[in-house]
PyMOL CGO cylinders between C-alpha atoms (Angstrom):
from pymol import cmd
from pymol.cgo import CYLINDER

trace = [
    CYLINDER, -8.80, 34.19, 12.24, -8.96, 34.41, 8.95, 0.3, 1, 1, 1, 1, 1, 1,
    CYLINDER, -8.96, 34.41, 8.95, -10.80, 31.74, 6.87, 0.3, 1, 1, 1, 1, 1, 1,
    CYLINDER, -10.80, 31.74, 6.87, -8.53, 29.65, 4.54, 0.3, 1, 1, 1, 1, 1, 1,
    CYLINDER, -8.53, 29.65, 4.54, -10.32, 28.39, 0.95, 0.3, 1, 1, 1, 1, 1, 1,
    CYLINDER, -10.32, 28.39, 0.95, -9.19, 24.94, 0.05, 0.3, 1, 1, 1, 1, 1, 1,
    CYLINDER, -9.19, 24.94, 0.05, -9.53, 23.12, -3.22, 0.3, 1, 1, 1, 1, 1, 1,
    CYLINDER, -9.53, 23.12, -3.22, -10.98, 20.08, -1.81, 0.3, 1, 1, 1, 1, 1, 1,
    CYLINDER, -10.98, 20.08, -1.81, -10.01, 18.06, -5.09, 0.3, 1, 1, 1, 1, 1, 1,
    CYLINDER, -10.01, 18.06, -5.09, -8.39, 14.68, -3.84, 0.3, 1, 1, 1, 1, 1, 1,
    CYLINDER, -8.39, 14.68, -3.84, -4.50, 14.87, -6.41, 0.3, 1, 1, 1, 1, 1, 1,
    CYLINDER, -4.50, 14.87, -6.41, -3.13, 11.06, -6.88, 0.3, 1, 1, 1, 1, 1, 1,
    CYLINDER, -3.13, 11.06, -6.88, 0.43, 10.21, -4.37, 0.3, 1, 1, 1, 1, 1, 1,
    CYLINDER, 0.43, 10.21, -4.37, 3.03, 8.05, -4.99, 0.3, 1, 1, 1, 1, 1, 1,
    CYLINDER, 3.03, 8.05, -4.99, 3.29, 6.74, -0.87, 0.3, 1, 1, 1, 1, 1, 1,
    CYLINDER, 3.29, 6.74, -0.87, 6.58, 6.16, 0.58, 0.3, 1, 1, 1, 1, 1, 1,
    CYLINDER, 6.58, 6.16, 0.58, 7.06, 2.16, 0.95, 0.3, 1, 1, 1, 1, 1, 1,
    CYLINDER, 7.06, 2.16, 0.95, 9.82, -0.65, 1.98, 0.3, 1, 1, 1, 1, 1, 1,
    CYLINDER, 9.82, -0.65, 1.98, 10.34, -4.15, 0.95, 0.3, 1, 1, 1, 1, 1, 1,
    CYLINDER, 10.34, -4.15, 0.95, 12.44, -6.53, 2.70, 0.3, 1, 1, 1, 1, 1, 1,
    CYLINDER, 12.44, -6.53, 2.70, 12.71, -10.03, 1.55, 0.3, 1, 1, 1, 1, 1, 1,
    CYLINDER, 12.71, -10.03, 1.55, 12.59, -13.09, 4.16, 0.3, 1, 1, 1, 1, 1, 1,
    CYLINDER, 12.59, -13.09, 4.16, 13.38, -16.80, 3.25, 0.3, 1, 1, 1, 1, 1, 1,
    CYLINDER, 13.38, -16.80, 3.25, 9.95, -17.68, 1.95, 0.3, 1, 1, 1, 1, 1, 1,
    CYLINDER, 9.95, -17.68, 1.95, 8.14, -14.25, 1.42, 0.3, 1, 1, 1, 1, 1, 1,
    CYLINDER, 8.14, -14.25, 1.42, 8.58, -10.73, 0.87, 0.3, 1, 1, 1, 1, 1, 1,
    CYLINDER, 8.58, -10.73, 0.87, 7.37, -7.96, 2.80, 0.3, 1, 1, 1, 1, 1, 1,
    CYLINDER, 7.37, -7.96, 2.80, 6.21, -4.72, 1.86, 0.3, 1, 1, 1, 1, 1, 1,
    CYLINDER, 6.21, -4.72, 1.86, 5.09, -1.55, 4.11, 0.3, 1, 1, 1, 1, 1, 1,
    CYLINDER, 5.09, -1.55, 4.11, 3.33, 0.79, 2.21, 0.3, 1, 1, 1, 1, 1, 1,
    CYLINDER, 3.33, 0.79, 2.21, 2.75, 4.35, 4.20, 0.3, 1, 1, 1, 1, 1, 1,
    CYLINDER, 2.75, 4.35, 4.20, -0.92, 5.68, 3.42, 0.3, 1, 1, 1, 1, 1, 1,
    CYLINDER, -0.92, 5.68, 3.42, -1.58, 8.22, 6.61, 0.3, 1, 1, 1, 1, 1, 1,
    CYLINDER, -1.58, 8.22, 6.61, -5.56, 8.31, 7.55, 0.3, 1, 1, 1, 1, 1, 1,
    CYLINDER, -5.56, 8.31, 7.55, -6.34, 5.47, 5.51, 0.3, 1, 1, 1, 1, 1, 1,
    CYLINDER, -6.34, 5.47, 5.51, -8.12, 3.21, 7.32, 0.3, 1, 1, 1, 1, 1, 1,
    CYLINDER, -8.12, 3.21, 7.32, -9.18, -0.95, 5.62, 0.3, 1, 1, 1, 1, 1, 1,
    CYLINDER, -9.18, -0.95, 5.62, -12.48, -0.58, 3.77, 0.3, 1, 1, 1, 1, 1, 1,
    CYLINDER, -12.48, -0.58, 3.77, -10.57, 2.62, 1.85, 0.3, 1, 1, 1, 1, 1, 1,
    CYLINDER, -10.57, 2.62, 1.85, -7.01, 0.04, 0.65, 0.3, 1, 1, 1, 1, 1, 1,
    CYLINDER, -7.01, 0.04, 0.65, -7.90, -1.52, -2.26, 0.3, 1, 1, 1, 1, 1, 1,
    CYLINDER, -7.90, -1.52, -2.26, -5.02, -4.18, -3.66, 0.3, 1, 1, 1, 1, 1, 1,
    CYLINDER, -5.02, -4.18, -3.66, -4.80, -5.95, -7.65, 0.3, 1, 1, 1, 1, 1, 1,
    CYLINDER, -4.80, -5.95, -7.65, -2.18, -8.19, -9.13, 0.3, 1, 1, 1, 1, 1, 1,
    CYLINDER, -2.18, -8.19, -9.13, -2.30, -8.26, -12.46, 0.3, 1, 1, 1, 1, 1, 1,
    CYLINDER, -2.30, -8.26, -12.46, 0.42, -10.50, -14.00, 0.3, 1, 1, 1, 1, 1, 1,
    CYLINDER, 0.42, -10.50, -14.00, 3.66, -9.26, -12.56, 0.3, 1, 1, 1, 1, 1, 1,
    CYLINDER, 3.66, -9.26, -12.56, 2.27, -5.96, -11.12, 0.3, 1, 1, 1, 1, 1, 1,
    CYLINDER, 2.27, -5.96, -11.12, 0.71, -5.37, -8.12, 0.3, 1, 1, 1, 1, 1, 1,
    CYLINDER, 0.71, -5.37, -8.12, -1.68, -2.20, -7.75, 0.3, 1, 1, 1, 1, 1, 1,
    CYLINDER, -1.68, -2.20, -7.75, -2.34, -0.89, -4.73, 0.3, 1, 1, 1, 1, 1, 1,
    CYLINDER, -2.34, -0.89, -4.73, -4.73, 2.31, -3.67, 0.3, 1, 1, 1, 1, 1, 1,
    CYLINDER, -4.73, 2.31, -3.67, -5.59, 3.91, -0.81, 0.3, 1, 1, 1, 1, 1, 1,
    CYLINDER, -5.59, 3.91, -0.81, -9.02, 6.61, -0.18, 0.3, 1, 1, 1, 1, 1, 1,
    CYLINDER, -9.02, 6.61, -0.18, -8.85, 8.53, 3.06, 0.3, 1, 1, 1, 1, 1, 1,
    CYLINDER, -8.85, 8.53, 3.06, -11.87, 8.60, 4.80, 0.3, 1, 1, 1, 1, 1, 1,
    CYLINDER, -11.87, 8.60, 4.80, -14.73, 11.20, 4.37, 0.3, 1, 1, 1, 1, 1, 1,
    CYLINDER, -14.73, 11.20, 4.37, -14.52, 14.29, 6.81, 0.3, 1, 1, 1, 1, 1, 1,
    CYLINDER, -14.52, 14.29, 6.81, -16.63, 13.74, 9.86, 0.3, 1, 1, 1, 1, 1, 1,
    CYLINDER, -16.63, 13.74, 9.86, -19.91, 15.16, 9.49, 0.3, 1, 1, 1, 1, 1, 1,
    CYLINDER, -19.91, 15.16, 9.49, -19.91, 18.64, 10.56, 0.3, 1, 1, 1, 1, 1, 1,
    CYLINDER, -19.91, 18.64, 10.56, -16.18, 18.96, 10.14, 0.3, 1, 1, 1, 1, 1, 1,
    CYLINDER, -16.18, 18.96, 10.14, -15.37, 22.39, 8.51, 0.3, 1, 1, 1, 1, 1, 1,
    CYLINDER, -15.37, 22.39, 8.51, -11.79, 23.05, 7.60, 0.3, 1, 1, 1, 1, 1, 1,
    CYLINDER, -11.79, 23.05, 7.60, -10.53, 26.48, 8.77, 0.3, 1, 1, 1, 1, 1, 1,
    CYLINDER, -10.53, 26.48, 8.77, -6.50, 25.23, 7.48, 0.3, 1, 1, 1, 1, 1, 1,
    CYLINDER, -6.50, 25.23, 7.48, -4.85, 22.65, 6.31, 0.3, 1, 1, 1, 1, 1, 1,
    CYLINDER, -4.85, 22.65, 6.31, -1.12, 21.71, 6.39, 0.3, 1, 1, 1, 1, 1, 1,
    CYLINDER, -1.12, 21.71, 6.39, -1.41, 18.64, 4.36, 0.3, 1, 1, 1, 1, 1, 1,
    CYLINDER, -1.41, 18.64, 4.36, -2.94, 18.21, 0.69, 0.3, 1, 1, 1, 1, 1, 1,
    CYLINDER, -2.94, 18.21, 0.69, -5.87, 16.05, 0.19, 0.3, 1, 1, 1, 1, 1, 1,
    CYLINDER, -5.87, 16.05, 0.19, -4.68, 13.28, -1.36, 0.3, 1, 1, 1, 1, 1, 1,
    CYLINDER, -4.68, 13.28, -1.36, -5.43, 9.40, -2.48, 0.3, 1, 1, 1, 1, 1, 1,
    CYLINDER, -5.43, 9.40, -2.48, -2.27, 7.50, -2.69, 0.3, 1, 1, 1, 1, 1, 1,
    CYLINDER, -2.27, 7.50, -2.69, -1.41, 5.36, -5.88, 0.3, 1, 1, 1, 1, 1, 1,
    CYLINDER, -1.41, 5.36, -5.88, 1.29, 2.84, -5.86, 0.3, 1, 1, 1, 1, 1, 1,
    CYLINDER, 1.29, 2.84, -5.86, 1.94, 0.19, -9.03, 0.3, 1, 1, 1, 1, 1, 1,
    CYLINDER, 1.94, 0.19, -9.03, 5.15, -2.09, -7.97, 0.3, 1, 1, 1, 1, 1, 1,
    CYLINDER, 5.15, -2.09, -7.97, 6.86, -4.35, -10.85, 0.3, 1, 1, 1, 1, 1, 1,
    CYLINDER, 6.86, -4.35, -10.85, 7.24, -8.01, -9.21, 0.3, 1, 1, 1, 1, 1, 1,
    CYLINDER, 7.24, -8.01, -9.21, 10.29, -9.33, -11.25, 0.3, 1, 1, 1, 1, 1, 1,
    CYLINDER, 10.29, -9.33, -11.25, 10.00, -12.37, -9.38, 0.3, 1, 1, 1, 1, 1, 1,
    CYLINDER, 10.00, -12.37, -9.38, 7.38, -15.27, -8.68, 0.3, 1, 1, 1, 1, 1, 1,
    CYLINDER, 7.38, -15.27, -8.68, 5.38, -14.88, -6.13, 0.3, 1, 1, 1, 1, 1, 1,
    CYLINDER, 5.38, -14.88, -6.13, 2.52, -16.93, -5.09, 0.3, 1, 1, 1, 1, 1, 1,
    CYLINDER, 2.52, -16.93, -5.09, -0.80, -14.75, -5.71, 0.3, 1, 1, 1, 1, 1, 1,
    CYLINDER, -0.80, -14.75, -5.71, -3.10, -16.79, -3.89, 0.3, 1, 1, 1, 1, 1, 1,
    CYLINDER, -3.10, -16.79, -3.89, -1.97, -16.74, -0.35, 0.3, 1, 1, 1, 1, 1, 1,
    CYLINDER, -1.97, -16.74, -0.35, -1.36, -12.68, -0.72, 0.3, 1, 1, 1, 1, 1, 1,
    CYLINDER, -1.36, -12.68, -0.72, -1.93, -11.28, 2.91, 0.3, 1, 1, 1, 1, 1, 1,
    CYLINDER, -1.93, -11.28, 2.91, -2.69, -7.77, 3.82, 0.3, 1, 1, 1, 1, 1, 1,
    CYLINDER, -2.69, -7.77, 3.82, -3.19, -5.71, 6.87, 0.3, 1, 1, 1, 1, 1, 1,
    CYLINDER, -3.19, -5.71, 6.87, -3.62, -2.24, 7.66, 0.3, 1, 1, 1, 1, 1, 1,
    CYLINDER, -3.62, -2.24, 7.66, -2.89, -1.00, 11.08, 0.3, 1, 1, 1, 1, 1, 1,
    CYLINDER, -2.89, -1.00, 11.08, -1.84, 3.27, 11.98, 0.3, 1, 1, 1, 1, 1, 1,
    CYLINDER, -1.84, 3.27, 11.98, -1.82, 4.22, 8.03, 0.3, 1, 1, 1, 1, 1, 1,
    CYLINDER, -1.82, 4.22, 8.03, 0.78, 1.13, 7.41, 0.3, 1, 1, 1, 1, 1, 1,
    CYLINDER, 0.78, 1.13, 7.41, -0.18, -1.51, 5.34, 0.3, 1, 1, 1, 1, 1, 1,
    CYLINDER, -0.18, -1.51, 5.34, 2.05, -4.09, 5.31, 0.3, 1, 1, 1, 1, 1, 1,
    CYLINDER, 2.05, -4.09, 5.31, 1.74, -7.00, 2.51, 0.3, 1, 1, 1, 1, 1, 1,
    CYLINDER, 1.74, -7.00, 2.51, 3.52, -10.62, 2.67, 0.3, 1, 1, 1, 1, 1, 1,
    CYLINDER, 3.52, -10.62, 2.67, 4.08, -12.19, -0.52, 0.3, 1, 1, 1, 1, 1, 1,
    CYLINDER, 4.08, -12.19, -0.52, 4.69, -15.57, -0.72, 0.3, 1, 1, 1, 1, 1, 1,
    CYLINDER, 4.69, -15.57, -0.72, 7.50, -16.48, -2.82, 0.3, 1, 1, 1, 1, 1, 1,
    CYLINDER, 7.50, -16.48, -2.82, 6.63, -19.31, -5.65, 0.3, 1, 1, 1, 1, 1, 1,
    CYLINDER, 6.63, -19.31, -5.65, 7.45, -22.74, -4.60, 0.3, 1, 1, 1, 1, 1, 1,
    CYLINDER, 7.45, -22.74, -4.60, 10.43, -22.72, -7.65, 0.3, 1, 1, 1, 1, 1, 1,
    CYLINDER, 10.43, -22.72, -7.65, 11.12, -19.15, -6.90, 0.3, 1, 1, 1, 1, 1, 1,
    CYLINDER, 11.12, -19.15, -6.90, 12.26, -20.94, -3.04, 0.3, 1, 1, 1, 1, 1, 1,
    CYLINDER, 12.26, -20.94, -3.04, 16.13, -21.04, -2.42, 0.3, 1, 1, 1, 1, 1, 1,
    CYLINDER, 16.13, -21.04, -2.42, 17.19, -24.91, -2.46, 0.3, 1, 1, 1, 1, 1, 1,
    CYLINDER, 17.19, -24.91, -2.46, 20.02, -26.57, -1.30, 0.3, 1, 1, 1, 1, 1, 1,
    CYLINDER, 20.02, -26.57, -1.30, 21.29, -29.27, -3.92, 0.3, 1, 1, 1, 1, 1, 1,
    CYLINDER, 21.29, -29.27, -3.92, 23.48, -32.32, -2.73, 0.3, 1, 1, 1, 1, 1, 1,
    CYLINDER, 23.48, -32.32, -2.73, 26.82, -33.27, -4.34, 0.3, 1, 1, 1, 1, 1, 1,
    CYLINDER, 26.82, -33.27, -4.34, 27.27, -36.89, -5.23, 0.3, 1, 1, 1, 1, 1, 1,
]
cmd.load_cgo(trace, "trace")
């Protein structure tokens, strides 16, 4: 077999999400294969949310002989053009999906108004 030599430099990828939006939240599933918790790390800053994901470390003793997928560390910045409410952000990360829930604003909330 013949050995394969790999640039092991990690490039930056834009990972395939989905948002759906619910009455009181949004939800977002972000796609971030053999990224495990401790490597997701999320930001809002003002109206954009920042989220990045680090693949784990190759086992110890792990040589690669090929590789069908780059080494990569995903890289995702999503414009919020509406209120959310930043504080009760939740995040989870379960088979290299993380799905987010953010909680619409109280005033961002549909209403119903009553007719005199």
């Amino acid at each position: 077999m013949n050995t394969l030599l790999e640039n092991n430099t990690a490039c930056k990828v834009r990972p395939y999400y989905e948002t759906a939006e619910e009455t009181d939240a949004y939800t977002v599933r972000v796609w971030m294969p053999g990224v495990k918790k401790d490597g997701v790390s999320l930001s809002l800053h003002g109206e954009e949310l920042s989220i990045a994901g680090k693949r784990s470390a190759v086992p110890e003793g792990w040589r690669t002989v090929r590789r069908e997928s780059a080494a990569a560390d995903y890289e995702l910045t999503l414009g919020l053009n509406v209120e959310i409410d930043g504080e009760k952000i939740a995040a989870k990360v379960e088979d290299g999906i993380l799905t987010l829930t953010l909680p619409k604003a109280e005033k961002a909330k549909p209403r119903r108004i009553s007719i005199e």
